[in-house]
N, CA, C and O of each residue as an XYZ file, in Angstrom:
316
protein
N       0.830     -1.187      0.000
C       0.000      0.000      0.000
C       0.875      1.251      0.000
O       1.940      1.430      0.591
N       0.139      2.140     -0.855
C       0.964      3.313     -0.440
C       0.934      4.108      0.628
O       0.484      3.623      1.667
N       1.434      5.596      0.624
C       1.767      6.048      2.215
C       0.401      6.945      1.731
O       0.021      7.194      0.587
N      -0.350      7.441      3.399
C      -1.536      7.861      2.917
C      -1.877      9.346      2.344
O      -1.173     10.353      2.419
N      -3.208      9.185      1.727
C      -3.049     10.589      1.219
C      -4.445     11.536      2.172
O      -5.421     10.978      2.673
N      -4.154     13.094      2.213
C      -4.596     13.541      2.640
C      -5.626     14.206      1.898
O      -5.055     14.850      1.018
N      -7.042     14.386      1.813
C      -8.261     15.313      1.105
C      -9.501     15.907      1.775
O     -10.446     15.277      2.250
N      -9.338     17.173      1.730
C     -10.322     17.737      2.064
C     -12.080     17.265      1.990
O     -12.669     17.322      0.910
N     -12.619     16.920      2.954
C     -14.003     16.754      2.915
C     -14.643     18.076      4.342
O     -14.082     18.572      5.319
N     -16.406     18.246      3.601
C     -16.962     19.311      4.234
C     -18.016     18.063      4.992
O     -18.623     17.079      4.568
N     -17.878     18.577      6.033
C     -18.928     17.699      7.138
C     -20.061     18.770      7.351
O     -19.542     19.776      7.836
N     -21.307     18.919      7.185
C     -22.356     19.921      8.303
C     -21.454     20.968      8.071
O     -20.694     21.385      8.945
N     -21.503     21.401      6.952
C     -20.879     22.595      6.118
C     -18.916     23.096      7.039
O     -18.292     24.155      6.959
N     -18.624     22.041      7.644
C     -17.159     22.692      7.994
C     -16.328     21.312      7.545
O     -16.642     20.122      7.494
N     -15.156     22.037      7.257
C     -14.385     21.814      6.043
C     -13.763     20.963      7.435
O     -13.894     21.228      8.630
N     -12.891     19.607      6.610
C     -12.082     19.004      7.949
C     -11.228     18.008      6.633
O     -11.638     17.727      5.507
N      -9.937     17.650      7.304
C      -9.385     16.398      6.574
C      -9.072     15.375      6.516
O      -8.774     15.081      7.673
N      -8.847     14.163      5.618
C      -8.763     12.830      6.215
C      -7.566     12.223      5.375
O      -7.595     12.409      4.158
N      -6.687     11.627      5.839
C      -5.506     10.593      5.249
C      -5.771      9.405      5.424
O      -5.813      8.846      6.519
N      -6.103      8.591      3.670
C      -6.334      7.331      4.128
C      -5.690      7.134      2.526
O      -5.730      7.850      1.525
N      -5.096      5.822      2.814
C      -4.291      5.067      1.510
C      -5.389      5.277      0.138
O      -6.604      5.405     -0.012
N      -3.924      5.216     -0.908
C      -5.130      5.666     -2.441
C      -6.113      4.713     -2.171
O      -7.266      5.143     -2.151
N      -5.949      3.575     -1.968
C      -6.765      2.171     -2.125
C      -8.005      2.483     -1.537
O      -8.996      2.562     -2.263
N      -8.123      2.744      0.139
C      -9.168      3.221      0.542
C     -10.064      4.215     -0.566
O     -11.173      4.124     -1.093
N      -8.936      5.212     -0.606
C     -10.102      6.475     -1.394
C     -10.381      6.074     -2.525
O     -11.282      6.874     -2.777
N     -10.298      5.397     -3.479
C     -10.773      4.676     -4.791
C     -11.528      3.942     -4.214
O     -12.582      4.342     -4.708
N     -11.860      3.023     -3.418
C     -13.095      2.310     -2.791
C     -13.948      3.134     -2.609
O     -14.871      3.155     -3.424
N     -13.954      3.932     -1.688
C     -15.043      5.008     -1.094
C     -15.276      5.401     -1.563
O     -16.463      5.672     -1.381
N     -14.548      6.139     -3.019
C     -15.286      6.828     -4.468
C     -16.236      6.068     -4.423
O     -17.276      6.493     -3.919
N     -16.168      4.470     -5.023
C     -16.347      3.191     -5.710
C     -17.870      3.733     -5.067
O     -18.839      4.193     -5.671
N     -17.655      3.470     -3.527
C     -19.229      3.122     -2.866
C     -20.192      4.156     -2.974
O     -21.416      4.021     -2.957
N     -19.316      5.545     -3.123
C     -20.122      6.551     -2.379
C     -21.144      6.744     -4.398
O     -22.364      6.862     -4.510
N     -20.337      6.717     -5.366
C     -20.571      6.498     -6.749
C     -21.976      5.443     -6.720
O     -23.050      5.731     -7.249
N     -21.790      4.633     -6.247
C     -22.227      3.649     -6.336
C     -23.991      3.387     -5.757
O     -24.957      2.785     -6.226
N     -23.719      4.278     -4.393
C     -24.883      4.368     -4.025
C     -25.756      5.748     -3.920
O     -26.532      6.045     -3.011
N     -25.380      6.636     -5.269
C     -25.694      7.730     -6.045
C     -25.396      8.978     -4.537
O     -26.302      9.728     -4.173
N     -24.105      8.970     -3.902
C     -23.947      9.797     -2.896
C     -22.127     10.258     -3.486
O     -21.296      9.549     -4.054
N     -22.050     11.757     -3.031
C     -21.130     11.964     -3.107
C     -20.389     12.087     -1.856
O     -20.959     12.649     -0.920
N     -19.196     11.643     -1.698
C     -17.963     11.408     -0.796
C     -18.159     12.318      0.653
O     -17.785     12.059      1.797
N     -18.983     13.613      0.045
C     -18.806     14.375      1.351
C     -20.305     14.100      1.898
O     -20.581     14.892      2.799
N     -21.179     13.338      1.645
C     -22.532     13.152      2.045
C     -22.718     11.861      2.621
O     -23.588     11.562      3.440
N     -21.140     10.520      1.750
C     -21.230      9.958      2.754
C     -20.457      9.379      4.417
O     -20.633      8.556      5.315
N     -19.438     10.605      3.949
C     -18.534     10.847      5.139
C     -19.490     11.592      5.864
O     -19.167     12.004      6.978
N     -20.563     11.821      5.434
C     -20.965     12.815      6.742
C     -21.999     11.627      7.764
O     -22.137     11.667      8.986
N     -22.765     10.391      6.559
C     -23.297      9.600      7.787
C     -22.705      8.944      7.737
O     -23.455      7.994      7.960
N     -21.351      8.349      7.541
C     -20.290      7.775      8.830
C     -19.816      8.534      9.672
O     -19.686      7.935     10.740
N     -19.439      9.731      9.725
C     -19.025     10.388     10.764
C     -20.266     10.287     11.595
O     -20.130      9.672     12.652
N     -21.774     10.905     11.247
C     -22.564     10.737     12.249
C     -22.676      9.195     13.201
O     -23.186      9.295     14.317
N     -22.289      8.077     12.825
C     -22.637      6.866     13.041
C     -21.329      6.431     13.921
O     -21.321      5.409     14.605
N     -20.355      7.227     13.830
C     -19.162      6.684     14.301
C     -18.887      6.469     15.667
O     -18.204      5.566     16.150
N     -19.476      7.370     16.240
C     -19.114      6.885     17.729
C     -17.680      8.160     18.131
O     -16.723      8.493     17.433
N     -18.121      8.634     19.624
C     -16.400      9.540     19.978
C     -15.394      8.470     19.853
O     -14.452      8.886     19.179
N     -15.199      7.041     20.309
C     -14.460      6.135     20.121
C     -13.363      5.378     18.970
O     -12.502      4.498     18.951
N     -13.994      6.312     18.090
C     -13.295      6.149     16.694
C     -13.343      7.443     15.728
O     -14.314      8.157     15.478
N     -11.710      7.561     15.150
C     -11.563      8.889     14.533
C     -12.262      8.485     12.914
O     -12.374      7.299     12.606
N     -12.584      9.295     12.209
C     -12.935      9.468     11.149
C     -12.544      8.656     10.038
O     -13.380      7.966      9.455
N     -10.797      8.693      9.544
C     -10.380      7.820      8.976
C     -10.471      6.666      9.187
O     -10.590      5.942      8.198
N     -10.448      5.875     10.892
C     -10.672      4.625     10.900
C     -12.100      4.427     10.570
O     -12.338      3.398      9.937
N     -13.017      5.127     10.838
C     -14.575      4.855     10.670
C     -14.590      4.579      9.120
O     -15.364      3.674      8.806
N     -14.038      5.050      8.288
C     -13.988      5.170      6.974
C     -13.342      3.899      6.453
O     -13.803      3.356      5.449
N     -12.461      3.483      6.992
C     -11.633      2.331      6.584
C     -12.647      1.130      6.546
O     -13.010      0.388      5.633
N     -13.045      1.238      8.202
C     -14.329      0.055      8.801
C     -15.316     -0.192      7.657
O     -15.470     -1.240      7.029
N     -16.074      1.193      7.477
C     -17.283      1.164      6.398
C     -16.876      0.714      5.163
O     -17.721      0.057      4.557
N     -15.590      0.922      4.508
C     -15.158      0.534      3.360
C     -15.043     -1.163      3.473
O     -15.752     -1.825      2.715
N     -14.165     -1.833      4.404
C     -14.152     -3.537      4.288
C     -15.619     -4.136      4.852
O     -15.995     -5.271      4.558
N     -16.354     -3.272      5.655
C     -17.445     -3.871      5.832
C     -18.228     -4.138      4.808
O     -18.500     -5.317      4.584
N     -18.651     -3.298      4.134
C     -19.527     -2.968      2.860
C     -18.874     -4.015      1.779
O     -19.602     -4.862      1.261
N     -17.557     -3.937      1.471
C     -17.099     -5.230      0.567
C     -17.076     -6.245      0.800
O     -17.094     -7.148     -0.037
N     -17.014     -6.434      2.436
C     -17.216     -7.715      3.016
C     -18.782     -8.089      2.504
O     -18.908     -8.746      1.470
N     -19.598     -7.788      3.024
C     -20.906     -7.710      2.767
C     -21.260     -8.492      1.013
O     -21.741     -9.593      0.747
N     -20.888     -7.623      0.297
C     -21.181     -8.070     -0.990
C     -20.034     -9.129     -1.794
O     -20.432     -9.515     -2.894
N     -18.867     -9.561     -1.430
C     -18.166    -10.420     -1.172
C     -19.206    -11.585     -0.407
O     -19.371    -12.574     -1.120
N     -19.730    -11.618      0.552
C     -20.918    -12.573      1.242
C     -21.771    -12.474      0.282
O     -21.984    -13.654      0.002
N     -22.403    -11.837     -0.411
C     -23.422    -12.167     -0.982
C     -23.347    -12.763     -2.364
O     -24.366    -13.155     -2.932
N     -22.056    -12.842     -2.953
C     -21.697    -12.771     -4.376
C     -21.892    -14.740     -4.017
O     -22.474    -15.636     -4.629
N     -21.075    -14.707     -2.746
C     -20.647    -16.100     -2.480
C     -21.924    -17.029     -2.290
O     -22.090    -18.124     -2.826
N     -22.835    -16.345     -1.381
C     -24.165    -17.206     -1.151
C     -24.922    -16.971     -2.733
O     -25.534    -18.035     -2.833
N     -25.147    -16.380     -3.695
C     -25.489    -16.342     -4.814
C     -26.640    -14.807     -4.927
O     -27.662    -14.373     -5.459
N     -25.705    -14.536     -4.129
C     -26.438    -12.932     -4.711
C     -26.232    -12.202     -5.499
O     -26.943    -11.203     -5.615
């Protein structure tokens, strides 16, 4: 993996930033594309969902292997 990269996203209109490997952020494009949301709409309900217990980037990481996990499971059971 490479070393991570840093990009501006707007949460509840204030601007904040996140460093996460290209790999991550080409996924999260992937999903946020995917489920007709753009990047800063759906960083905003993972950030809401995240919990004080976890910073942003990891919440982001989580939602990214979960979600592939997920459809990875379903590809397998015949979805």
């Amino acid at each position: 993996m490479a070393r991570p990269e840093k990009h501006s996203l707007t949460l509840a209109g204030h601007r904040t930033s996140v460093s996460l490997e290209p790999e991550f952020w080409l996924a999260f494009r992937d999903l946020a594309a995917q489920n007709n949301k753009t990047i800063n709409a759906l960083a905003a309900e993972i950030d809401a969902d995240r919990g004080l217990d976890r910073g942003l980037a990891s919440a982001i990481r989580v939602y990214v292997l979960q979600e592939l996990q997920s459809r990875l499971a379903g590809e397998i059971n015949g979805g």
